[in-house]
C-alpha positions as CSV (number, residue, x, y, z in Angstrom):
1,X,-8.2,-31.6,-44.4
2,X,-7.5,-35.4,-44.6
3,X,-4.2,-34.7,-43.2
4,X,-5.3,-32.6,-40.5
5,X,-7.4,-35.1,-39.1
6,X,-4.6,-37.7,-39.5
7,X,-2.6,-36.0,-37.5
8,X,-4.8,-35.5,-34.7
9,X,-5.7,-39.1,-34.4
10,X,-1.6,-40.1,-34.1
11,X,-1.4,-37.1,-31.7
12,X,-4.2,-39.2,-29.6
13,X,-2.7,-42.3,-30.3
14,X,0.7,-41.2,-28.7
15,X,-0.9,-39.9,-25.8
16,X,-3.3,-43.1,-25.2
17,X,0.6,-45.0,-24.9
18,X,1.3,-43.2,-21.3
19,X,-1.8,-43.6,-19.3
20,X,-3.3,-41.2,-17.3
21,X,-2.5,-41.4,-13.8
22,X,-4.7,-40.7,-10.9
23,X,-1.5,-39.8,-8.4
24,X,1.2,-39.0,-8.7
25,X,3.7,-39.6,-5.2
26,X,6.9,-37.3,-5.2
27,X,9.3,-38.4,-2.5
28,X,12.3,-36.5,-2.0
29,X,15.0,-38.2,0.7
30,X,17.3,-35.7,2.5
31,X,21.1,-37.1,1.9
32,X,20.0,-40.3,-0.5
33,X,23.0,-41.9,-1.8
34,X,22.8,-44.4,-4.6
35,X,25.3,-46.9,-3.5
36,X,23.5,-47.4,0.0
37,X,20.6,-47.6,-1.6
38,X,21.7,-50.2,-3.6
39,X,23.5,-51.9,-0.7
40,X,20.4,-51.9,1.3
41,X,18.4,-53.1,-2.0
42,X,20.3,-56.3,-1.9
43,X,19.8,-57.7,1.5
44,X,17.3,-60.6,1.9
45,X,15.2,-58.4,4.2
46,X,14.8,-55.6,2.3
47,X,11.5,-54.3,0.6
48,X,11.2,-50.8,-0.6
49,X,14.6,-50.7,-2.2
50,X,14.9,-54.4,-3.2
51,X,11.2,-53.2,-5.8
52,X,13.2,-50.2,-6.8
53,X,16.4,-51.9,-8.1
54,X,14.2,-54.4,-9.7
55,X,11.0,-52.8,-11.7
56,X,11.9,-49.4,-11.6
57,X,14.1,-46.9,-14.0
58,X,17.4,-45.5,-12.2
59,X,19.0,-42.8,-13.2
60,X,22.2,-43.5,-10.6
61,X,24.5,-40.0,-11.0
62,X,21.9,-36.8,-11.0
63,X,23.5,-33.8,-10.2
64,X,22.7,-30.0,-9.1
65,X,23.8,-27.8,-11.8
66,X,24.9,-25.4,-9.1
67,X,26.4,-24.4,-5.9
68,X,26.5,-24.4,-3.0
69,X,23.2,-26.7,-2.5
70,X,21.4,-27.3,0.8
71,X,17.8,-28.7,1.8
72,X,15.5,-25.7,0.3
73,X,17.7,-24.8,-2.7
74,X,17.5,-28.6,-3.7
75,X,14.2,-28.8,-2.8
76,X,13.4,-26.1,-5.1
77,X,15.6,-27.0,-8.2
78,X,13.6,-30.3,-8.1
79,X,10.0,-29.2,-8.5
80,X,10.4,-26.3,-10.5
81,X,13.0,-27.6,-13.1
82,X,15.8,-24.7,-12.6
83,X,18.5,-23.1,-10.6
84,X,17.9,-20.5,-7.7
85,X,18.8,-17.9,-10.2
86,X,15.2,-18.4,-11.9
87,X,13.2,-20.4,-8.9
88,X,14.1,-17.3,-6.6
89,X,15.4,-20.2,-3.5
90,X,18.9,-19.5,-3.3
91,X,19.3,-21.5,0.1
92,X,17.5,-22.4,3.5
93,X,18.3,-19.0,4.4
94,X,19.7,-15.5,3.2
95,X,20.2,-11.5,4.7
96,X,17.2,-9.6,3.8
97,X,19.0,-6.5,3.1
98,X,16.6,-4.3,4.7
99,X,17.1,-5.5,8.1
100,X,20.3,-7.0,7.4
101,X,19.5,-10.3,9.3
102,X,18.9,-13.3,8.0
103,X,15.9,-14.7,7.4
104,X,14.4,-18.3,6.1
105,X,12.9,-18.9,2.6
106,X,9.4,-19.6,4.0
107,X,9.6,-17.8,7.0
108,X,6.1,-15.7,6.5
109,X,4.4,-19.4,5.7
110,X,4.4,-18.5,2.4
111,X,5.7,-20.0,-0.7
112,X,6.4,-16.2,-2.1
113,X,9.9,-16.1,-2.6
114,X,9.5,-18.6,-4.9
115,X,9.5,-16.9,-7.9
116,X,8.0,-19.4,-10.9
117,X,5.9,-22.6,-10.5
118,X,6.4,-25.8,-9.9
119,X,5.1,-28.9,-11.1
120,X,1.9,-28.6,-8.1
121,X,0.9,-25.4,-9.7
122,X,1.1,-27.0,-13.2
123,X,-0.9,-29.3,-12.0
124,X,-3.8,-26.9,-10.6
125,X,-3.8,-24.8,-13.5
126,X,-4.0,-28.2,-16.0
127,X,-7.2,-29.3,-13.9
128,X,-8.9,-25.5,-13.0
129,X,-7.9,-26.5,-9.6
130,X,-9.5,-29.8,-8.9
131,X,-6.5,-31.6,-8.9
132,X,-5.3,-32.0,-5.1
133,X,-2.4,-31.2,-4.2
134,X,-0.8,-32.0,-0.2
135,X,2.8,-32.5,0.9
136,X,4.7,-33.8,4.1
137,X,7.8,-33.1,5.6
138,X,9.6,-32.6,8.8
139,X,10.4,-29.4,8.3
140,X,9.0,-26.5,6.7
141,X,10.8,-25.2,3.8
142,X,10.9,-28.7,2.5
143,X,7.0,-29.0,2.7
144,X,6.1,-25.5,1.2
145,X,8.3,-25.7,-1.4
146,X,7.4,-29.0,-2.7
147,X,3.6,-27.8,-2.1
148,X,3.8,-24.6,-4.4
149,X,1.6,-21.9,-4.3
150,X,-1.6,-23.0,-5.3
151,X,-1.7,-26.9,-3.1
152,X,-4.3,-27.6,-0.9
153,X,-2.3,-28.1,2.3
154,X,1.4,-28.2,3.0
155,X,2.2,-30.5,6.5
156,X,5.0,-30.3,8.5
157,X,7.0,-30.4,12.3
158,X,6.4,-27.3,14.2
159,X,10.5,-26.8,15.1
160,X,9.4,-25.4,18.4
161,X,6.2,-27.3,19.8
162,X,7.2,-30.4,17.8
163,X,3.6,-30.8,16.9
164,X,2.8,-31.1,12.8
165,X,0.6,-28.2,11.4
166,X,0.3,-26.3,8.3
167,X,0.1,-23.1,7.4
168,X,-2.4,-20.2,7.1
169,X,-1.5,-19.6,3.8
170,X,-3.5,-22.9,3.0
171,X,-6.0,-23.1,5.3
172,X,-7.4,-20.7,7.6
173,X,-9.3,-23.0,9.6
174,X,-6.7,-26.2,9.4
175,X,-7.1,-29.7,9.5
176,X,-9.5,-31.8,11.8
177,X,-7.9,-35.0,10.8
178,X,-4.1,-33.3,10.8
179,X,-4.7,-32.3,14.9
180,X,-6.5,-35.9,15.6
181,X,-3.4,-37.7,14.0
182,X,-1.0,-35.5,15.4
183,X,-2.4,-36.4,19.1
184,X,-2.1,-40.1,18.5
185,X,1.4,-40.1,16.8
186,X,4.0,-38.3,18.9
187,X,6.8,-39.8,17.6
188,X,9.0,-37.7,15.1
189,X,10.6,-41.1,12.2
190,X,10.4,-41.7,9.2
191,X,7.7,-44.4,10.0
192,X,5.4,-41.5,11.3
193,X,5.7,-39.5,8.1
194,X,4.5,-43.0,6.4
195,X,1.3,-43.3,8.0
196,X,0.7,-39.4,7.8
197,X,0.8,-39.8,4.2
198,X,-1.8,-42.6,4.3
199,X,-3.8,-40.0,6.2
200,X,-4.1,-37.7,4.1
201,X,-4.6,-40.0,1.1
202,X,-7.5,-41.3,2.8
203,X,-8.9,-37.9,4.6
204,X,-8.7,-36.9,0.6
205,X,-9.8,-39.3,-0.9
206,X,-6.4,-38.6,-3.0
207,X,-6.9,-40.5,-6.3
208,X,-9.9,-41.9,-6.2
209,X,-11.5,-40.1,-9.3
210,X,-9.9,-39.3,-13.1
211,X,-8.4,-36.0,-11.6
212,X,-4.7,-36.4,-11.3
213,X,-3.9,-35.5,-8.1
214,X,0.2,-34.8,-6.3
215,X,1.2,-36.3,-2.8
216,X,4.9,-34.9,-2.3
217,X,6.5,-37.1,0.7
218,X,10.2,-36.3,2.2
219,X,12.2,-38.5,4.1
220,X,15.5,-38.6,5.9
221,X,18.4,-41.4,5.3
222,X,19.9,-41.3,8.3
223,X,18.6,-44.7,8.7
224,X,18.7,-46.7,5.0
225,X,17.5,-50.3,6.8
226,X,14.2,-48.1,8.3
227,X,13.9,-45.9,5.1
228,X,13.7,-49.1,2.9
229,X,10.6,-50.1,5.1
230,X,9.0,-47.0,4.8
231,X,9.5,-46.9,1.2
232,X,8.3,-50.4,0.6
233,X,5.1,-49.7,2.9
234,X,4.1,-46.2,1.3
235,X,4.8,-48.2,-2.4
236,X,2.7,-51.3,-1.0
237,X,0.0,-49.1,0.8
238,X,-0.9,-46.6,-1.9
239,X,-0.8,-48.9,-4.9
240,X,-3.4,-51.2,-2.9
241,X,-5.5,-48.3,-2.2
242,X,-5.7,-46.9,-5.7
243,X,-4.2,-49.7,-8.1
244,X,-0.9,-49.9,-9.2
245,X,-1.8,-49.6,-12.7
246,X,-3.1,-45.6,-11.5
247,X,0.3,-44.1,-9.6
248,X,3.6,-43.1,-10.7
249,X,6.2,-42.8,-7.8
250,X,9.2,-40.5,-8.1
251,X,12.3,-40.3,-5.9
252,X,15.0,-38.4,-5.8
253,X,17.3,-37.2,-2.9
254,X,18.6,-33.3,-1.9
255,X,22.1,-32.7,-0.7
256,X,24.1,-30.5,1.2
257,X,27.8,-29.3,0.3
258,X,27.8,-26.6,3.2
259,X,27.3,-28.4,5.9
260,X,30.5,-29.5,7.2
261,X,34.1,-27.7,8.9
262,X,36.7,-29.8,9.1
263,X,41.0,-29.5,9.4
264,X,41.6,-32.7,8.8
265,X,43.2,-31.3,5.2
266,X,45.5,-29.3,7.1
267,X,46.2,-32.3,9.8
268,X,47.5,-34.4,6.5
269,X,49.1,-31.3,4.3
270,X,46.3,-31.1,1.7
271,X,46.3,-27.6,0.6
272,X,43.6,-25.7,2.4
273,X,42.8,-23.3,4.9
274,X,40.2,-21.1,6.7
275,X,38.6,-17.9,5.0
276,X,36.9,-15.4,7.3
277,X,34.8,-13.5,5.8
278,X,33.8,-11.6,8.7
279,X,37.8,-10.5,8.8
280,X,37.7,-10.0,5.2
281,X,35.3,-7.9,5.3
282,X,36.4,-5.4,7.9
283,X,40.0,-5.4,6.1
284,X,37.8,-4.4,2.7
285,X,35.9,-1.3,4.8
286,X,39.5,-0.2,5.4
287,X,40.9,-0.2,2.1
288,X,38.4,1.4,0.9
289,X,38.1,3.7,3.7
290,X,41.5,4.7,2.4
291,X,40.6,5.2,-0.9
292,X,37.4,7.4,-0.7
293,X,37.6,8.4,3.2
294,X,36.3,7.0,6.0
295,X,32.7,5.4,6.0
296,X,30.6,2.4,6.6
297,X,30.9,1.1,2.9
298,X,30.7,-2.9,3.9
299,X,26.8,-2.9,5.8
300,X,27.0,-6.7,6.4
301,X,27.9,-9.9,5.1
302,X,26.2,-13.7,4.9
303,X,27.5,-17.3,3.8
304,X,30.1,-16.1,1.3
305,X,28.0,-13.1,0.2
306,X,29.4,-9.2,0.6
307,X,26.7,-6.3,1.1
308,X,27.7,-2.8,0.1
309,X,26.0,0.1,2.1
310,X,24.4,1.6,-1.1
311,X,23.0,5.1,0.8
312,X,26.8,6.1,1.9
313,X,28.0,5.1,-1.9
314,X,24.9,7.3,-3.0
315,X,26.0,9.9,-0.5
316,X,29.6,10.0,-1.8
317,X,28.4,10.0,-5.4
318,X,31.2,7.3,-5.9
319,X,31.7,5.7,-9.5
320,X,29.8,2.6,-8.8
321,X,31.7,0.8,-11.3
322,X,35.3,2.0,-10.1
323,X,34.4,0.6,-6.4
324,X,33.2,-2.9,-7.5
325,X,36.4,-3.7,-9.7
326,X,38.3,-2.3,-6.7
327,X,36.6,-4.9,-4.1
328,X,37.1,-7.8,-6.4
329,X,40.5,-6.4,-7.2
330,X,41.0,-6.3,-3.5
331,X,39.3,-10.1,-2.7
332,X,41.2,-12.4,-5.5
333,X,44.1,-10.8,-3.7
334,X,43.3,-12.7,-0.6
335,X,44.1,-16.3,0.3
336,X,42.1,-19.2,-0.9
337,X,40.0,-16.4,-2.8
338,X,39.0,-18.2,-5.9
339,X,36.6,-16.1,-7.7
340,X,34.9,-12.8,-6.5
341,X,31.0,-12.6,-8.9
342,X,30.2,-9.1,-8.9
343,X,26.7,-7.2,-10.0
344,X,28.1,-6.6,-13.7
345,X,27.9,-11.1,-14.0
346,X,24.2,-12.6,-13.7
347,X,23.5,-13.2,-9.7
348,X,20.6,-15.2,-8.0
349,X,18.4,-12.9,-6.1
350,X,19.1,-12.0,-2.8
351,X,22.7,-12.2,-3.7
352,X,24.8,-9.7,-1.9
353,X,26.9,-7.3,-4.1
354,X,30.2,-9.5,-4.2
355,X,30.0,-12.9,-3.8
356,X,33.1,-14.9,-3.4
357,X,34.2,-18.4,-4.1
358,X,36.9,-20.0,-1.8
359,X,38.7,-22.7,-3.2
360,X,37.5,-26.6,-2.3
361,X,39.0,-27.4,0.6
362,X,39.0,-24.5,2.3
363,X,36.6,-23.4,5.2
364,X,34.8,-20.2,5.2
365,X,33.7,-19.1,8.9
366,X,31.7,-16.1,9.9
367,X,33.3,-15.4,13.7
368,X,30.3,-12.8,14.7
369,X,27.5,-15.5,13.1
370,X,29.2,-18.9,13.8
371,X,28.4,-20.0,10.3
372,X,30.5,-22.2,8.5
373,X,31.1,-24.5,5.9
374,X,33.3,-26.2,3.9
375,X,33.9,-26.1,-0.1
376,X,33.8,-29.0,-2.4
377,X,33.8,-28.9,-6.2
378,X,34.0,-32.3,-6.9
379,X,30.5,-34.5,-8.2
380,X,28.2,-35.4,-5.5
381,X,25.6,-37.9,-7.3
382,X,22.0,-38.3,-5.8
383,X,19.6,-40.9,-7.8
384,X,16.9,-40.2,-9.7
385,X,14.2,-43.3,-9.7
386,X,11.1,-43.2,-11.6
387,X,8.8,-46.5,-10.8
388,X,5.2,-47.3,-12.2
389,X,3.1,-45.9,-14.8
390,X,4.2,-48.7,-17.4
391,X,8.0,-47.0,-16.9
392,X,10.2,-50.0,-18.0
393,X,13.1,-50.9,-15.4
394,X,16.4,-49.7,-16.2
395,X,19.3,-48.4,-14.9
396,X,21.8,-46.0,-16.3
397,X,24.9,-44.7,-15.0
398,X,24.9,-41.5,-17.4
399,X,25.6,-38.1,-15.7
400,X,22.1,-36.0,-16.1
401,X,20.9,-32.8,-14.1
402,X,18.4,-33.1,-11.5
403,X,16.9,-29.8,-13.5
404,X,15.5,-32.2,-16.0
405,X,13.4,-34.3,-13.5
406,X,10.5,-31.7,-13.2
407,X,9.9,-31.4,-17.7
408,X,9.5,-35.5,-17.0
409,X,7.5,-35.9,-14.5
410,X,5.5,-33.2,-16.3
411,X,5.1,-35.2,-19.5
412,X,4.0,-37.9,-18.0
413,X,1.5,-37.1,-16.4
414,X,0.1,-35.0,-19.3
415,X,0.5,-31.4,-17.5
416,X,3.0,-28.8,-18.9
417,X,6.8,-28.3,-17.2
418,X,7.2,-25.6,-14.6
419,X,7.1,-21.8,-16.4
420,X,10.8,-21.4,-15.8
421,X,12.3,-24.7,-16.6
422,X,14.4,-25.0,-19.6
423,X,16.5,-28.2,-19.3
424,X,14.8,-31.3,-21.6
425,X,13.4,-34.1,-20.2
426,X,15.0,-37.3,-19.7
427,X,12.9,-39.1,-22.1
């Protein structure tokens, strides 16, 4: 009995060493790099940055643990904890194979096709709901995603009227305060997004009891001098309004590796090339048009993912098995082919039925859809900054996994990790 009680009070004694905060601020910057950061940090002028380098803990070479990675699949991976093959977001967009178009992650306004929860939910079902929860962003995915399924509002740029709202799926009636701001700050910066989120701290009252409560911000580095403003006014403004001593600030950046078409590898000899997978395709409907007869068997194709038109295979009764190693077969046969993933390895959902990986270097381009990218294998670091919360300043140049951002956060702030991450925290 002696020892049981023992061990409760060291349990409470460990705890009592992280204090609890009252918010917790998650900013995420769309194309962060550490070495401009840094740069930036060192000026005379700067402010936001120049804090950061100084008092907070760096972890300078995060990576994705998978690819490719744009805005929503980052987004994702960094408040849940895991790859799109558990958090369901596989990319900004993907075919729905019903209609064979392709649709965005968060196109209903809903936060759905994410499939686990993310460190906002935690949060709710820690505190029975009381905890707020509210996020900003430019655009949408980036706001939903980081709000979860269970936040109180997710805020964001309409694309077409330009004018922030939210969406149903948080509030039927909307936000007095949102549409009175929004009519007094037309313009669309980084400086804008700033004094949104002192909005809604103060509309909120984010912070202000012993309920932790989440503010998820995202910016854009297209401008680092502006950026390090913003950063040091949203540090400045939020630890006056609720005491240093009671926030923990997080940053981190997304990437994008599919962004970009380019020949200047074939302009200086590098080995590349272009893969067309809208070509590729039609050739693969031959071949196996002249294998099993002539049909439809390729129903459409998206990013570097292949769709098989399952009711003809049904129709023909084809050995299901026989026809994928035949397409693969048929694929790594084809220039700056790669690999060719198949339904018999593990695939992220929404996947098509072949996916293929061109080599780096090479561009894949869709002729009928205009999309394109380019392939790179190599590391592409984005920082991962921790600051407040009695965090001692560090900064360490060891590879880690963005994946393991979310189970820290979580721990310190005395909520569990996200359902479907795995990975271990970073300390």
């Amino acid at each position: 009995m002696k020892n049981k009680y023992l061990i409760a009070t060291l349990l409470a004694l460990l705890a009592s060493e992280v204090p609890a905060q009252k918010l917790l601020v998650n900013i995420t910057i769309d194309g962060l790099n550490a070495d401009k950061m840094i740069a930036v940090g060192q000026k005379p002028s700067s402010t936001g940055f120049k804090k950061l380098i100084q008092q907070a803990l760096i972890y300078q070479n995060a990576t994705f643990p998978f690819t490719p990675v744009d805005r929503a699949s980052a987004m994702a991976a960094i408040v849940t904890g895991t790859t799109p093959y558990y958090n369901g977001i596989t990319g900004n967009r993907w075919l729905d194979k019903q209609t064979l178009r392709p649709i965005g992650c968060v196109a209903d306004g809903t936060p759905n096709a994410m499939v686990c929860s993310n460190l906002s939910d935690e949060l709710k079902v820690k505190t029975e709901g009381a905890g707020m929860v509210f996020s900003i962003a430019n655009d949408q995915e980036a706001a939903i995603l980081s709000a979860g399924h269970a936040a109180n509002g997710a805020f964001f740029r309409d694309s077409k009227t330009k004018h922030w709202r939210t969406s149903s799926y948080y509030s039927k009636t909307g936000f007095n305060w949102l549409s009175a701001f929004d009519s007094l700050n037309p313009a669309q910066d980084n400086f804008t997004i700033t004094k949104l989120a002192f909005q809604c701290i103060d509309s909120n009252l984010l912070g202000t009891d012993e309920m932790c409560d989440i503010l998820s911000v995202n910016y854009d580095a297209d401008h680092y001098d502006s950026l390090d403003r913003c950063i040091g006014n949203l540090i400045q403004g939020v630890e006056q309004k609720v005491g240093a001593q009671n926030v923990l600030f997080t940053i981190t950046g997304t990437i994008n590796t599919d962004e970009t078409f380019s020949d200047a590898y074939e302009r200086f000899k590098v080995p590349s090339g272009t893969f067309y997978i809208n070509r590729t395709g039609n050739l693969l409907n031959m071949y196996l048009g002249a294998m099993y007869g002539r049909h439809q068997y390729i129903e459409g194709y998206y990013r570097n993912h292949i769709f098989f038109n399952k009711k003809i295979i049904e129709q023909r009764r084809l050995n299901k098995v026989e026809l994928r190693n035949q397409c693969r077969s048929f694929l790594l046969d084809c220039d700056g082919v790669k690999d060719v993933k198949t339904s018999a390895d593990i695939l992220p959902p929404h996947s098509g039925d072949l996916i293929v990986e061109i080599m780096p270097g090479w561009n894949l381009l869709n002729e009928e859809s205009g999309e394109k990218y380019q392939y790179r294998a190599n590391f592409t670091p984005v920082p991962i900054i921790l600051y407040g919360a009695g965090i001692k300043p560090q900064r360490i140049e060891t590879q880690v996994t963005i994946d393991r951002l979310a189970p820290t956060i979580a721990n310190c702030i005395h909520i569990r990790a996200p359902n479907a991450s795995t990975a271990q925290p970073l300390f």
